[in-house]
C-alpha positions in Angstrom: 24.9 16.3 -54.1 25.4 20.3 -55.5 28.9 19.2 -56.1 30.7 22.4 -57.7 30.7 22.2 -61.7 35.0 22.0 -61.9 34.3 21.3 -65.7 36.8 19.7 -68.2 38.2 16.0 -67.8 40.1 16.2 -64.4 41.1 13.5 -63.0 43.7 12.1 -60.5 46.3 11.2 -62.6 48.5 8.1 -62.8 51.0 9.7 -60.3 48.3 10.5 -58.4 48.5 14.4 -59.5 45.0 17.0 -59.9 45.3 19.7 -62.1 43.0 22.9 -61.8 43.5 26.6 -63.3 42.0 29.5 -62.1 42.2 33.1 -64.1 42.9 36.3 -63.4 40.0 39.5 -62.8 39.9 42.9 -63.8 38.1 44.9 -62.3 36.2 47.2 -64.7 34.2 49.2 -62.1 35.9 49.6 -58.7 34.1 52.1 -56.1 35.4 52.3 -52.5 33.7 53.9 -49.8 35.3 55.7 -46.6 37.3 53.4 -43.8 34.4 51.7 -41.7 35.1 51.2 -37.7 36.2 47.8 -38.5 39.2 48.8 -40.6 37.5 48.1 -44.2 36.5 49.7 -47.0 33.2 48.9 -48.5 33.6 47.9 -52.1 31.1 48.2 -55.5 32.5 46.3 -57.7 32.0 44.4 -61.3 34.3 41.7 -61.8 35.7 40.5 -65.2 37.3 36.9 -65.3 40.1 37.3 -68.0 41.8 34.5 -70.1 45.3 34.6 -68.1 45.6 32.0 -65.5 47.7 30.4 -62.8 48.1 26.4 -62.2 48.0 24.4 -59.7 48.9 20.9 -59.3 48.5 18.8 -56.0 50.0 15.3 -55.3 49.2 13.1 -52.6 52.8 13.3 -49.9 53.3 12.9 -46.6 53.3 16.6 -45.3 52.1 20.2 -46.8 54.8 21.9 -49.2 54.0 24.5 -51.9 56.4 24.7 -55.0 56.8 27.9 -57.2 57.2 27.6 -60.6 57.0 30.2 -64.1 57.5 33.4 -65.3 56.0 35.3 -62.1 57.2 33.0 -59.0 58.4 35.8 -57.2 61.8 37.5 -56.4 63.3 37.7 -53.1 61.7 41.0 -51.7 58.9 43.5 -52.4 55.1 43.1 -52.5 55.3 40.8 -55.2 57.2 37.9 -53.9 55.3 35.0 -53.2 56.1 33.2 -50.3 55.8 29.1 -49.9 54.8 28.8 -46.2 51.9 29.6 -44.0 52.5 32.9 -45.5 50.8 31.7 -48.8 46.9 31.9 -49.0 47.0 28.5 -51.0 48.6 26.6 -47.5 45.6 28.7 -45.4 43.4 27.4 -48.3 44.8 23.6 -48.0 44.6 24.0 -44.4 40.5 25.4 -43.9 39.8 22.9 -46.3 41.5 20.1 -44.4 39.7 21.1 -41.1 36.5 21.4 -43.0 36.1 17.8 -44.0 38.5 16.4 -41.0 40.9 15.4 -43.0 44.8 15.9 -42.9 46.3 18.5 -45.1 48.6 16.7 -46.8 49.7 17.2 -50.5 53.1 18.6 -52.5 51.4 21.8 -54.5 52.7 23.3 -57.3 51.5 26.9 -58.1 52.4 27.6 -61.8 52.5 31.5 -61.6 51.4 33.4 -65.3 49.8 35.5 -63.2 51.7 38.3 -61.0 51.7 38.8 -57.5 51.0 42.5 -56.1 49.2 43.4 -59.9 45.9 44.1 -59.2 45.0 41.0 -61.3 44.1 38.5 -58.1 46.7 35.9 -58.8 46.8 34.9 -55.1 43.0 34.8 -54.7 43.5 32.9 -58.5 45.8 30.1 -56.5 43.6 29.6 -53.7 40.4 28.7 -55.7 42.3 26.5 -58.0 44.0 25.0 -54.5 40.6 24.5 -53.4 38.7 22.8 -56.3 42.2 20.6 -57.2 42.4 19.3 -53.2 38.6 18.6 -52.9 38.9 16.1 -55.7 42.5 14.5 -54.0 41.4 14.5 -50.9 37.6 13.1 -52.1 36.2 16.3 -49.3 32.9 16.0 -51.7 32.5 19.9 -51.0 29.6 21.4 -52.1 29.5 24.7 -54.2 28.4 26.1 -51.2 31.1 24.8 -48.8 33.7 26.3 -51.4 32.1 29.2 -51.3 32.0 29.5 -47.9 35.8 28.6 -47.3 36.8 31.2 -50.3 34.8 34.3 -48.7 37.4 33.1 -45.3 40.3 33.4 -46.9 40.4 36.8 -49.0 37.6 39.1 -50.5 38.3 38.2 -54.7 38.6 34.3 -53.8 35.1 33.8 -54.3 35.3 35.9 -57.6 38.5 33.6 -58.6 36.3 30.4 -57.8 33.5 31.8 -60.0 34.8 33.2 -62.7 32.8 35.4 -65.6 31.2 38.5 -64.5 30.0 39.5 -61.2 28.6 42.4 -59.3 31.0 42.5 -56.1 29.8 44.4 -52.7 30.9 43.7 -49.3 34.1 44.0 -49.1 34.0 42.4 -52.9 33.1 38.8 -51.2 29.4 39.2 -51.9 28.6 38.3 -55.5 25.6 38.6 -57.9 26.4 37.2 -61.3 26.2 39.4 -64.2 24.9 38.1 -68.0 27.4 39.1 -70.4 26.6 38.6 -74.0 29.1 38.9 -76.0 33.5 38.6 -75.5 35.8 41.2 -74.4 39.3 41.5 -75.6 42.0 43.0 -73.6 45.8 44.1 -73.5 47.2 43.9 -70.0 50.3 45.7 -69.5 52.1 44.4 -67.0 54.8 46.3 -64.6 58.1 45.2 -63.7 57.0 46.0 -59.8 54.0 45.1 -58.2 52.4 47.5 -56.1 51.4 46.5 -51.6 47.5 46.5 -52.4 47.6 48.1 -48.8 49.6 50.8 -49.5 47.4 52.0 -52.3 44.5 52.0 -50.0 45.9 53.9 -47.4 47.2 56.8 -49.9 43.4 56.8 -50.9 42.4 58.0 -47.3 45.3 60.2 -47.1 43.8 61.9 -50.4 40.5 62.0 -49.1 41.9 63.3 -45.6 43.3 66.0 -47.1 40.6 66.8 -49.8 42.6 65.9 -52.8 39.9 63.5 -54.0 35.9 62.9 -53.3 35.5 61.8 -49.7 33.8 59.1 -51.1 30.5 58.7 -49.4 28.5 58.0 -52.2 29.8 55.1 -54.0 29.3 55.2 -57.9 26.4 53.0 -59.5 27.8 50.0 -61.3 24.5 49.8 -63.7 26.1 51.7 -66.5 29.1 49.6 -66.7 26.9 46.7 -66.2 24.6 47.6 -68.8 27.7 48.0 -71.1 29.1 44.8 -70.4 25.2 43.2 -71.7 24.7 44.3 -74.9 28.0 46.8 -76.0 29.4 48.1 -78.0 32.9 48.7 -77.2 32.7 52.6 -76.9 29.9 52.3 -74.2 31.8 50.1 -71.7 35.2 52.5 -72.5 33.1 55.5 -71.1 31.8 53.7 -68.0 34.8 52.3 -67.1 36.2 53.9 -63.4 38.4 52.8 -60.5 38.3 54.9 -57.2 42.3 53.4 -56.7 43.7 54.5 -59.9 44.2 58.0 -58.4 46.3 57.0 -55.8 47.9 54.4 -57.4 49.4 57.2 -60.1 50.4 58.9 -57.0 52.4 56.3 -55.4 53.9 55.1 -59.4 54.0 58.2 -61.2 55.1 56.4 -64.2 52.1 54.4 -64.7 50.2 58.3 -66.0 52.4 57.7 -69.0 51.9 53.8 -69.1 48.0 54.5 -69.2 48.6 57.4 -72.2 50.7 55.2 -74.2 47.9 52.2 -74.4 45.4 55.0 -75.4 47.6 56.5 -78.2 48.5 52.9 -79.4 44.9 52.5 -79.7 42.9 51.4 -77.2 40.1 52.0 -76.4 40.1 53.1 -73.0 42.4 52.2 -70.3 42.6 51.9 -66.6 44.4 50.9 -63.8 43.3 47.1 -62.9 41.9 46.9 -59.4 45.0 48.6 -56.9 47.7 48.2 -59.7 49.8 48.6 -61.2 48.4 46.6 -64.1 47.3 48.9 -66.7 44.0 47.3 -68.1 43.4 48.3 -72.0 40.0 47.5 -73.7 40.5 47.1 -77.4 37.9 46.8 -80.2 37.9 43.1 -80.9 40.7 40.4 -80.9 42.5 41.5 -84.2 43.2 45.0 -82.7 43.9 43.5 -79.4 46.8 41.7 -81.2 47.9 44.6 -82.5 47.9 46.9 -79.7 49.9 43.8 -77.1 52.8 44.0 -80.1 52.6 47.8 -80.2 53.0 48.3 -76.4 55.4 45.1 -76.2 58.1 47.6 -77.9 56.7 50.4 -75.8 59.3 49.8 -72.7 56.7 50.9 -70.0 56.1 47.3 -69.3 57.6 44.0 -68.2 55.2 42.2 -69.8 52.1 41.9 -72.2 49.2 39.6 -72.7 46.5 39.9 -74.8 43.3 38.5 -72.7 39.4 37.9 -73.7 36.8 37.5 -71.1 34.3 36.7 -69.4 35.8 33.0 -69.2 35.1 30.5 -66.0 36.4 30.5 -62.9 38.6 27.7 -60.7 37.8 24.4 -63.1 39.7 21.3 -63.2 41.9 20.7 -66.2 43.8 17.6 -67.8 
């Protein structure tokens, strides 16, 4: 059987409980093409699997319930609240799995939130591959790779990304994947806002900017081979000067603020910055993991974020854990 390789020693637990993590993406080349007919944008994209994640616990129960839990649950309102109904792309994820192997989609979920919602940083997409590879092993579904796969490209365009994890070329609508060789880790500073940003909203201001000619129409989306190239073989200055995302512009229009976010991880250091996929996570690449360190306490006393991590990658995607 091509089972998928979860990885690590999880197990159903003596209360019956499955553990599996999944981590958040950057995305350090993002090029998006005009609106299509069918209300998309086609996407080029390389994908970067980054050592923050979210976890998710399922127990066997009697019904379907999703509890929220850590520093990034959600508040009440905005594009960063995280609902815990139908709403939730984990319940849509316990759901198509359920239907898949005709079972019923029963479990109590917990989704332990590091990463937040409305970022740019996939936590969502994050929940529902851990969701995924946690209730294949509660339920005993016996899912293939494939069949994950499958179900993850249904329910949003970065779940498969989540449920692989390490580098990726992304096209499609960033569902299609080709995996990418990276030699060597990358350490990161993500500076993270106190307000997420509606991932919708950012792509609609980028077709109002093209409409009115205030940025590249956008026809001719940018190769990813430099960046690619970069993320192979290094050094750190190469993949600063590839790195590009067609939603930062808009992004800085709708949160002005994040112009002077993005200066102040370059003059702490870094060595290049951008916006992480529609925001408004600002993505700094630092030289190795001792500057990294540095720069996360520098812009920790900066006041232009709510938060800071400091992040390496590539690392896996959705894996079991416990």
């Amino acid at each position: 059987m091509n089972r998928l390789p979860h990885g690590g020693p999880g197990r159903i637990t003596g209360d019956g409980a499955v553990v599996a993590r999944a981590p958040a993406k950057v995305n350090v080349h993002l090029a998006v093409a005009p609106l299509g007919a069918d209300g998309y944008h086609e996407l080029r994209t390389v994908f970067l699997a980054v050592s923050l994640f979210d976890t998710v616990t399922v127990r066997p129960a009697g019904d379907l319930s999703i509890e929220l839990t850590g520093a990034f649950a959600g508040g009440s309102a905005g594009p960063d609240r995280v609902p815990t109904d139908r709403r939730n792309i984990v319940w849509q994820a316990a759901e198509l799995l359920a239907q898949r192997a005709g079972v019923s989609a029963e479990a109590a979920i917990t989704i332990d939130k590091s990463i937040p919602a409305a970022a740019g940083l996939a936590g969502g997409s994050a929940d529902a591959a851990a969701a995924l590879v946690a209730l294949d092993t509660l339920w005993g579904t016996h899912a293939t790779r494939g069949d994950l796969a499958e179900l993850a490209a249904r329910l949003g365009s970065d779940v498969p990304f989540s449920l692989l994890g390490g580098v990726a070329l992304g096209s499609g609508r960033g569902e299609r994947l080709s995996p990418v060789l990276a030699r060597r880790r990358w350490d990161w500073v993500l500076g993270i806002a106190g307000e997420g940003l509606s991932t919708p909203a950012v792509y609609g201001e980028l077709d109002r900017l093209r409409a009115e000619g205030l940025l590249p129409a956008g026809e001719e989306l940018a190769s990813p081979d430099p960046v690619v190239a970069a993320l192979r073989s290094g050094p750190v200055e190469a993949l600063a000067g590839t790195l590009s995302n067609d939603l930062q512009a808009p992004a800085l229009v709708l949160r002005p603020q994040l112009r002077r976010a993005l200066d102040a991880a370059t003059g702490a250091g870094a060595a290049a910055a951008l916006v992480s996929g529609s925001g408004p996570t600002v993505a700094a690449l630092a030289a190795d993991e001792d500057d990294a360190v540095a720069l996360a306490a520098e812009l920790a006393g900066s006041g232009h974020f709510r938060t800071v991590r400091a992040v390496h990658g590539p690392v896996p995607g959705a894996r079991l854990v416990g």
